[in-house]
C-alpha positions as a Python dict, from the first residue, in 0.01 Angstrom:
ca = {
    (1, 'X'): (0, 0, 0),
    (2, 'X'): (-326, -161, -56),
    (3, 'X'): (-361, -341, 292),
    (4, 'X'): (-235, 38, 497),
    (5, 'X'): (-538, 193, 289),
    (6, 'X'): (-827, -54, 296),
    (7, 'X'): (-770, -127, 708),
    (8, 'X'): (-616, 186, 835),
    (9, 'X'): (-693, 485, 669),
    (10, 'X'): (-1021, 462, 492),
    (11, 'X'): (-1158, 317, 854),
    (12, 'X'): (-998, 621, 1040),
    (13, 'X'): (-1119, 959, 1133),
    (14, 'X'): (-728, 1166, 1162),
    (15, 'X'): (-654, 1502, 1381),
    (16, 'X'): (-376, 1626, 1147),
    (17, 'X'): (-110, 1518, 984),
    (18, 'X'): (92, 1380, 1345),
    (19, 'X'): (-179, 1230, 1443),
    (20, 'X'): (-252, 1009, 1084),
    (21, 'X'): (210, 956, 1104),
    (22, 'X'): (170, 814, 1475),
    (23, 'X'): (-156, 568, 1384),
    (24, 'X'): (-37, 448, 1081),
    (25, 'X'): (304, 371, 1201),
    (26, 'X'): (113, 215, 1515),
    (27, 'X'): (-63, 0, 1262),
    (28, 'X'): (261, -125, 1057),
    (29, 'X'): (422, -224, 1380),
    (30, 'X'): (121, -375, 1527),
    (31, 'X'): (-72, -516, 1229),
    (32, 'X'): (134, -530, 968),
    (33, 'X'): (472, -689, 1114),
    (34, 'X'): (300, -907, 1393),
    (35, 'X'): (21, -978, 1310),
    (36, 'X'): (-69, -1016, 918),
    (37, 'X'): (53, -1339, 746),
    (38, 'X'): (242, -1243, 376),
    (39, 'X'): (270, -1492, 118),
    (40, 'X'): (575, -1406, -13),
    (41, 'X'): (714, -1525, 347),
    (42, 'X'): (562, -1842, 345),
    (43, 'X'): (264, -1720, 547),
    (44, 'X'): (458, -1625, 847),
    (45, 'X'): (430, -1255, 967),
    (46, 'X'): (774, -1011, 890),
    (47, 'X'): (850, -1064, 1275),
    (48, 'X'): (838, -1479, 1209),
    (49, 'X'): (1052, -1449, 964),
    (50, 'X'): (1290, -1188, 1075),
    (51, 'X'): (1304, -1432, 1362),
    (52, 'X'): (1365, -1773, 1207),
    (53, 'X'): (1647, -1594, 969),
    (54, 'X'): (1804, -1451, 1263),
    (55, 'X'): (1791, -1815, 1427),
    (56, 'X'): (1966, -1934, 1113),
    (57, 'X'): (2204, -1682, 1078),
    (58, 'X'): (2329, -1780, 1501),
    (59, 'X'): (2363, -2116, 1407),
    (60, 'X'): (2564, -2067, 1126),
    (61, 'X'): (2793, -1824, 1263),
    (62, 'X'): (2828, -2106, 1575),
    (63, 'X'): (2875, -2365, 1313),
    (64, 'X'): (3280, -2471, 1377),
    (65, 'X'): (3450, -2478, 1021),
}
């Protein structure tokens, strides 16, 4: 992906191959899910929107017939 490449990995100096697998899965959890907005999700981060769905998806399921 464009956004892992331009802010992770052409800024970063890696030790080996562990080393680049721990950082840039560091930065998809950190940056990526929590912290970068996406437009496709109506500018909320992945963990907004995994949120609000889940929200949805309790009420729902509490929702008497």
């Amino acid at each position: 992906m464009r956004t892992i490449k331009e802010e992770e990995v052409d800024l970063s100096d890696y030790e080996d191959y562990h080393h680049a697998y721990k950082q840039i899965g560091q930065f998809l959890e950190d940056v990526y899910m929590r912290k970068r907005v996406h437009s496709s999700l109506k500018y909320l981060t992945p963990a907004e929107f995994e949120a609000a769905w889940l929200s949805k998806q309790t009420l729902v399921s509490q929702t008497p017939l």
